[in-house]
C-alpha positions as CSV (number, residue, x, y, z in Angstrom):
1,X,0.0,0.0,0.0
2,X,1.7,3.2,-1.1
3,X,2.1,6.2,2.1
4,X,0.2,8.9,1.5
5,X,2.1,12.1,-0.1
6,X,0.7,15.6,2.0
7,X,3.2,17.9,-0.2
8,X,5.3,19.7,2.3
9,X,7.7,21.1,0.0
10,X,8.5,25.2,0.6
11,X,8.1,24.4,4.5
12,X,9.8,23.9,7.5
13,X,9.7,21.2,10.3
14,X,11.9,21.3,13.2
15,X,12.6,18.1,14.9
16,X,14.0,17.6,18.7
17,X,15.5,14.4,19.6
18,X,16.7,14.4,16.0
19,X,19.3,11.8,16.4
20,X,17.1,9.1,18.1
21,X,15.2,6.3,16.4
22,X,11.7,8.0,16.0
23,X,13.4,11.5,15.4
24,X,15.4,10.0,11.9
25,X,12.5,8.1,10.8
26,X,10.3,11.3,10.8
27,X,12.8,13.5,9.2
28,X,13.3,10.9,6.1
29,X,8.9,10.6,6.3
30,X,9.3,14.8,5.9
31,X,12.3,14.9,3.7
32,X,10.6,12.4,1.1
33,X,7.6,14.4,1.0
34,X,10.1,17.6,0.1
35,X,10.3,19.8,3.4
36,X,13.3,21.6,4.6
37,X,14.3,19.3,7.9
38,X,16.1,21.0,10.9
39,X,17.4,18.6,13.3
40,X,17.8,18.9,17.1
41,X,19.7,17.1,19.8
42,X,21.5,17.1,22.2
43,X,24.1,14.5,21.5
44,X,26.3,15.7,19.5
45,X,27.7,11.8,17.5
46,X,23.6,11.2,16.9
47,X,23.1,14.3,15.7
48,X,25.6,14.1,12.9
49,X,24.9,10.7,11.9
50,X,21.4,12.1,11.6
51,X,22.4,14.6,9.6
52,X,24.6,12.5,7.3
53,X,21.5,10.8,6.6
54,X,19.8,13.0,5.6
55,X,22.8,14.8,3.5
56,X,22.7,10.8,1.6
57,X,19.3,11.4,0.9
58,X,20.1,15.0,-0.9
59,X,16.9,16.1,1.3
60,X,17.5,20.4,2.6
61,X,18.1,20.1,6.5
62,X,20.4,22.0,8.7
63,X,21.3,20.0,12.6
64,X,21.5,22.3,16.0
65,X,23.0,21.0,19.2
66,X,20.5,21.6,21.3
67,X,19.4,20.9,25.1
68,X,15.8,20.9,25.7
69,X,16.1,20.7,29.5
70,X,17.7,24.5,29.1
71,X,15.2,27.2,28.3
72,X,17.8,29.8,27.1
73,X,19.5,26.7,24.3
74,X,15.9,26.1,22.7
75,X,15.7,30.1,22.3
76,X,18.8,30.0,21.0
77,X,18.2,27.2,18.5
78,X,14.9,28.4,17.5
79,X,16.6,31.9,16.8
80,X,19.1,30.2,14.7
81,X,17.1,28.6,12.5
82,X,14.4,31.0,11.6
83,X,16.8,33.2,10.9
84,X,18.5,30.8,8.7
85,X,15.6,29.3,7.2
86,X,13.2,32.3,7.3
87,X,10.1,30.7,9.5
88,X,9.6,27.3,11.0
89,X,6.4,25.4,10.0
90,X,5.7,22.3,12.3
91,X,7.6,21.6,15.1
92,X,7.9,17.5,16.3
93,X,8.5,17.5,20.2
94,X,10.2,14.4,20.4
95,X,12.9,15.0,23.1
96,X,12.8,12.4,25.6
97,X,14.5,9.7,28.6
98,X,12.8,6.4,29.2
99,X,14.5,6.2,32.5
100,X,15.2,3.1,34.4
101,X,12.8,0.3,35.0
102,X,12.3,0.0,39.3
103,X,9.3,-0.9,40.7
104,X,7.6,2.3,42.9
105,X,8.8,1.4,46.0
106,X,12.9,1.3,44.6
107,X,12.4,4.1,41.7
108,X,15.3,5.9,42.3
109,X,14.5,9.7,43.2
110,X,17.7,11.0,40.6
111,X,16.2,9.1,37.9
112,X,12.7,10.2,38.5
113,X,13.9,13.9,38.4
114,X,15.9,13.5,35.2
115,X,13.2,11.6,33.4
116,X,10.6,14.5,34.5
117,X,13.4,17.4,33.6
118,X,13.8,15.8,30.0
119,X,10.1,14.9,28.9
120,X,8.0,17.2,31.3
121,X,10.3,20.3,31.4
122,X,11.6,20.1,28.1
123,X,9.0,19.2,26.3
124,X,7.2,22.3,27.7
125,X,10.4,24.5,27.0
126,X,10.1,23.8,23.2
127,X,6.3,23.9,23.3
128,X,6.6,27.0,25.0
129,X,8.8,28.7,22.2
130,X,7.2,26.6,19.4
131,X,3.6,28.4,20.7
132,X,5.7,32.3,20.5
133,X,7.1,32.0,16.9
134,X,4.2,30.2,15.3
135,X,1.7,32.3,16.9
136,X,3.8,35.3,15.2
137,X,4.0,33.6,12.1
138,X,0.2,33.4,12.0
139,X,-0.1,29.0,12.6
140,X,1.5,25.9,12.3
141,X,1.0,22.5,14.1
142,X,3.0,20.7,16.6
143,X,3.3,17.5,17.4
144,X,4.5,16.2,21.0
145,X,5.7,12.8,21.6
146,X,3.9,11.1,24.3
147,X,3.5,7.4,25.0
148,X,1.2,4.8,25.4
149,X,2.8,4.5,29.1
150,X,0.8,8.1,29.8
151,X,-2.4,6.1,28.9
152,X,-1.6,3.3,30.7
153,X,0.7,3.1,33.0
154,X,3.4,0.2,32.8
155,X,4.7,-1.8,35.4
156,X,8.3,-0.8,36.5
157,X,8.5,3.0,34.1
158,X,6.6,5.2,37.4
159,X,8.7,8.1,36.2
160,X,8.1,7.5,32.5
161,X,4.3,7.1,32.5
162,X,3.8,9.9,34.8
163,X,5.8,12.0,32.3
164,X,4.0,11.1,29.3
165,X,0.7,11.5,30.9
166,X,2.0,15.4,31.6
167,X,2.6,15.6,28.1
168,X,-0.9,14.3,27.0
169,X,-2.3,16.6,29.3
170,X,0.0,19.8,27.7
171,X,-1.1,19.1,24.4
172,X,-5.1,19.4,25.2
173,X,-4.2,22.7,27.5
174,X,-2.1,23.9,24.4
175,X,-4.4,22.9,21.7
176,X,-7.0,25.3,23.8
177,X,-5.0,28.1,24.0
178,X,-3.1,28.0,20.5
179,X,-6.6,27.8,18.4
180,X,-7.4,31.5,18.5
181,X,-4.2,31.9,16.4
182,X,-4.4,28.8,13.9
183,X,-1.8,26.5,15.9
184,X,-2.8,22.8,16.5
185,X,-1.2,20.9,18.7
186,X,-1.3,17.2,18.8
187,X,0.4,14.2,20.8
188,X,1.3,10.8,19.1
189,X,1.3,7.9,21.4
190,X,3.5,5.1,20.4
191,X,3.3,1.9,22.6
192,X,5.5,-1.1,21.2
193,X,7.6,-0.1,18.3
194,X,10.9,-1.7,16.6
195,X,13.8,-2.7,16.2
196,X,15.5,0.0,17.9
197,X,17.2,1.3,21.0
198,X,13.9,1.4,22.8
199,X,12.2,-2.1,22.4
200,X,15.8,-3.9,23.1
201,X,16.2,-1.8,26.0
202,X,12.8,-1.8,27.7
203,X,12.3,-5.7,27.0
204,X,16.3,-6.6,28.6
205,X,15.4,-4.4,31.3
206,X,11.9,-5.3,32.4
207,X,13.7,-8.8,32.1
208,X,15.9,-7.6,35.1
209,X,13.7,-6.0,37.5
210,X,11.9,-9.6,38.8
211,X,8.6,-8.6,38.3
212,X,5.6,-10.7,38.2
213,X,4.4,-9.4,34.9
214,X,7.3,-10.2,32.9
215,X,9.6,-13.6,32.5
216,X,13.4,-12.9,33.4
217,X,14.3,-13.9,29.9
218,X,14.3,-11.1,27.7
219,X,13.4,-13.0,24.5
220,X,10.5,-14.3,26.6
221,X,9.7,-10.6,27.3
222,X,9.6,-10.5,24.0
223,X,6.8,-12.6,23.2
224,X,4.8,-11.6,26.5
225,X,4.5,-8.1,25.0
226,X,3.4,-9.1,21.6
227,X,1.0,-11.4,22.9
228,X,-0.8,-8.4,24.7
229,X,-0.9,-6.3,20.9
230,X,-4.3,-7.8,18.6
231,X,-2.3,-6.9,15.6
232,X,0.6,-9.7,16.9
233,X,3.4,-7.5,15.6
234,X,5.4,-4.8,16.6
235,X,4.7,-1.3,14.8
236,X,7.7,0.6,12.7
237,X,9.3,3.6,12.7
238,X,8.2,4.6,10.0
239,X,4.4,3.7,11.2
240,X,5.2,6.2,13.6
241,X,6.6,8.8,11.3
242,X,3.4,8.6,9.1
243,X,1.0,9.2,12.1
244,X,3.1,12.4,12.5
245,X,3.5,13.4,9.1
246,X,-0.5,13.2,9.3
247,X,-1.2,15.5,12.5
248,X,0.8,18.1,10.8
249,X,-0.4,17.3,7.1
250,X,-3.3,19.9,5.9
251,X,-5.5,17.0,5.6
252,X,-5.6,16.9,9.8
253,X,-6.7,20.5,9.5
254,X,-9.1,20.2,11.8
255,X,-8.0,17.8,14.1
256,X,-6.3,19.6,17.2
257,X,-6.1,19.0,21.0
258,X,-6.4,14.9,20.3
259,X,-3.6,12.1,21.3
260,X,-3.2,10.1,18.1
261,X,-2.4,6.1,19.8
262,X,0.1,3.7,17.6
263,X,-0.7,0.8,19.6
264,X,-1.4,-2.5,17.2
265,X,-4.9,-2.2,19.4
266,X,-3.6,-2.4,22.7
């Protein structure tokens, strides 16, 4: 079945958490569908593999180190690129930690504060300046990265789940507030998606934590999680990346304020 096409060429999306699995697989869905891709992160090696990519692909981008935790370094980046590039059109908050897996009563409270800092606080810093430069440019859409885990919260992620559930709630308050000035604001929700950093890391480590709800194999993790999706499969990256090339696509034009699940049907 061919992807749909939505025509981006002549505009802008800026993309944070560029270098990570989801982040790359959304800039190649945007740069196949002809928009100028800027890339953001914070590591530094990611970033520039991200961008070499891209550069392979002979798609426009441009790549900002950037730290979403600090306020002042998404201004900064923001800055950068519109004046570079002119404007910025859609804007994919897709920073974030999974954290360690710990059951509530041994969630370390470091952890819990660094996985809040990256995917609560920095997801509302580039929110934040996202809503101030496309309100002056008279609309856009953003998409924030939530999770499954803020629907539903997961045995052993007490940090993660609470933080993806703050950004569920952000986008509805946002959504609200940014209408008045043509802005939507949407959340995609993936729950288990692969190959990638994620799945491997989440099924070894739920392996680890001797929980009831998982087998202390990870390959048995493996097909414990599966059996719990009705579509028996884990979704791809790039099933992700078309559910956010959608939210910002004119053909979601009105669809605003709503948390867009890639779940298989859990």
């Amino acid at each position: 079945m061919a992807r749909a096409r939505y025509g981006f060429g002549g505009r802008a999306v800026l993309i944070t958490g560029g270098g990570g699995d989801i982040g790359r697989a959304t800039a190649r869905r945007f740069a196949a569908d002809g928009a100028a891709v800027v890339l953001l992160d914070a590591d530094a090696s990611k970033l520039a593999a991200a961008a070499e990519e891209l550069e392979e692909l002979g798609a426009a981008h441009r790549a900002v180190t950037c730290d979403v935790t600090d306020a002042a370094s998404v201004d900064d980046a923001f800055a950068a690129v519109v004046a570079d590039l002119g404007r910025v059109d859609f804007v994919f908050n897709n920073a974030g930690y999974q954290g360690v897996f710990a059951p509530t009563h041994a969630y370390p409270a470091d952890d819990f504060r660094k996985v809040i800092d990256v995917n609560v606080v920095g997801a509302y810093n580039v929110l934040a300046t996202s809503a101030r430069h496309l309100r002056a440019a008279g609309g856009g859409a953003i998409v924030n990265t939530a999770s499954h885990a803020g629907v539903e919260g997961p045995p052993n992620m007490l940090a993660y789940g609470a933080s993806k559930a703050a950004v569920i709630a952000m986008t509805e308050t946002a959504a609200k507030d940014l209408a008045p000035y043509g802005v939507r604001v949407n959340a995609v929700s993936p729950a288990l998606i692969g190959p990638g950093y994620m799945w491997t890391r989440q099924t070894e480590l739920q392996a680890a934590t001797g929980s009831q709800y998982f087998a202390p194999d990870p390959a048995r993790v493996r097909e414990q999680m599966l059996a719990t999706v009705p579509l028996r499969r884990l979704g791809t990256l790039e099933e992700v990346a078309n559910a956010v090339a959608f939210l910002m696509s004119d053909e979601a034009s009105y669809v605003t304020g709503f948390n867009l699940e890639v779940t298989g049907g859990v």
